[in-house]
C-alpha positions as CSV (number, residue, x, y, z in Angstrom):
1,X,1.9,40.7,56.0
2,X,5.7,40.2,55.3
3,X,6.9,36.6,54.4
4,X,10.7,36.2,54.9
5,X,12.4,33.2,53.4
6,X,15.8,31.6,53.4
7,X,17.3,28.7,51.9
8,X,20.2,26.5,52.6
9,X,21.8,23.6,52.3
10,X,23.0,22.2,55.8
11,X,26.7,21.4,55.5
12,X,27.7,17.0,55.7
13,X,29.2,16.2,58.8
14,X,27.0,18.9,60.4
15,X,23.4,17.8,60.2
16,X,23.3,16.2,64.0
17,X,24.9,19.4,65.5
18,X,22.3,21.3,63.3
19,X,19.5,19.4,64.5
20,X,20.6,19.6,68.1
21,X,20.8,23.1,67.7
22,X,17.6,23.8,66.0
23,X,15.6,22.2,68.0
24,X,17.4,23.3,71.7
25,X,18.2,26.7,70.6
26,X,17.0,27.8,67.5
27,X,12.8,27.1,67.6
28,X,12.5,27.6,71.3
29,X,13.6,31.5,70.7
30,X,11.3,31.5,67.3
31,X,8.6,30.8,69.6
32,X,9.1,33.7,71.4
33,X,9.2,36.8,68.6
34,X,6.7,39.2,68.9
35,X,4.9,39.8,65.4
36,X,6.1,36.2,64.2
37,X,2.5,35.1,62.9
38,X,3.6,31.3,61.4
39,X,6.7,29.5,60.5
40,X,7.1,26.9,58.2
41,X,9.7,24.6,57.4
42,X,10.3,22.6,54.3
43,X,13.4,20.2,52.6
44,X,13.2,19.7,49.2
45,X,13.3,15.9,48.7
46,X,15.8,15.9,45.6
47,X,18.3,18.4,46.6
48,X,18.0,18.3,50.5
49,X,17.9,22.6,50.3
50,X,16.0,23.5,53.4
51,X,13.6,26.2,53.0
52,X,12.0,28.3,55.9
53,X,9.4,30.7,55.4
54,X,8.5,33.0,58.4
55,X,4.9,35.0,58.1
56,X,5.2,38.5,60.1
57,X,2.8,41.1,60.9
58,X,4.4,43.6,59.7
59,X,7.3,44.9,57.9
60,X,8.0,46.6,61.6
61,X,7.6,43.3,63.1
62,X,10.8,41.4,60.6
63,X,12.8,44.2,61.0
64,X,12.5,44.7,64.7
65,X,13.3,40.5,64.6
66,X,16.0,41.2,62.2
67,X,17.8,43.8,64.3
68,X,17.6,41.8,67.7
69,X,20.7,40.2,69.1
70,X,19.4,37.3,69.6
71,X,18.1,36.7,66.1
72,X,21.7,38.2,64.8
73,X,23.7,35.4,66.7
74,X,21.4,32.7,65.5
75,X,22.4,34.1,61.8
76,X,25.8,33.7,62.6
77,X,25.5,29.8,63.8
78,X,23.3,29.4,60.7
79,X,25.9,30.2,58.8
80,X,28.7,28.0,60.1
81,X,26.3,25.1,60.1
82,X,24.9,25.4,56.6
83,X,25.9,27.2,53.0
84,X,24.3,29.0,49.8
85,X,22.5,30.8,52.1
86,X,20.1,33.1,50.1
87,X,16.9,35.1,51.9
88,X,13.8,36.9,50.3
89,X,11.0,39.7,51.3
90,X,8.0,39.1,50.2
91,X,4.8,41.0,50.9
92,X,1.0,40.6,49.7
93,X,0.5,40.0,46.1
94,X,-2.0,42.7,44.1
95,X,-4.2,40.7,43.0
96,X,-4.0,38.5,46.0
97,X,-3.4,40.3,48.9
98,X,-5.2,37.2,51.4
99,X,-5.0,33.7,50.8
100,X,-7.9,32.4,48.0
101,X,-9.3,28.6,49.3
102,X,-10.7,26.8,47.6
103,X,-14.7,26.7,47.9
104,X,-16.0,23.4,49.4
C-alpha cells in the first residue's frame, strides 16, 4: 500500500473554475486508474488548504499513474488553479502495517 498526498490552497478568483473542473474533468478520470484503491478529500476548516490523499496498490500502481499523460496534464491544470503545492509518499508504517479499529 502507497498513500500519495498533496496539498494546496486553491487560488481566489479561481475556486468556481476549480470546482467545475474537478468535478467534469478531474474525478471522472480518478475513477478510472487502475491500482487506485480509495481517494479521499479533505479542506482544513481554518486555512481552507485542501488535502487529497490517494491509497494505491502498489508503489507500481502510483508510479504507472504518475507517468500517464493523462494524470501529467491534470498536474499542470492543478497547478494554474491552485498554489503551495507540496506532495508526499507514504507507505505502511512498522508497527502498523494495516489499519488497527477499534474493538467493539
Amino acid at each position: 500500500m502507497i498513500v500519495y498526498v498533496v496539498r494546496y490552497y486553491v487560488d481566489k478568483g479561481k475556486e468556481a473554475e476549480y470546482a467545475k473542473w474537478g468535478t467534469e474533468v478531474s474525478l471522472p478520470y480518478i475513477r478510472t486508474v487502475p491500482g487506485l484503491k480509495e481517494l479521499r478529500g479533505y479542506r482544513n476548516w481554518v486555512t481552507g488548504q485542501v488535502h487529497v490523499e490517494y491509497e494505491f496498490e502498489s508503489y507500481a500502481a502510483w508510479a504507472k499513474y504518475m507517468e500517464h499523460p493523462k494524470t501529467q496534464e491534470l498536474t499542470e491544470r492543478t497547478k494554474a488553479l491552485t498554489h503551495d503545492i507540496t506532495t508526499e509518499i507514504l507507505g505502511p508504517g512498522l508497527l502498523t502495517p494495516e489499519p488497527i479499529r477499534p474493538k467493539t
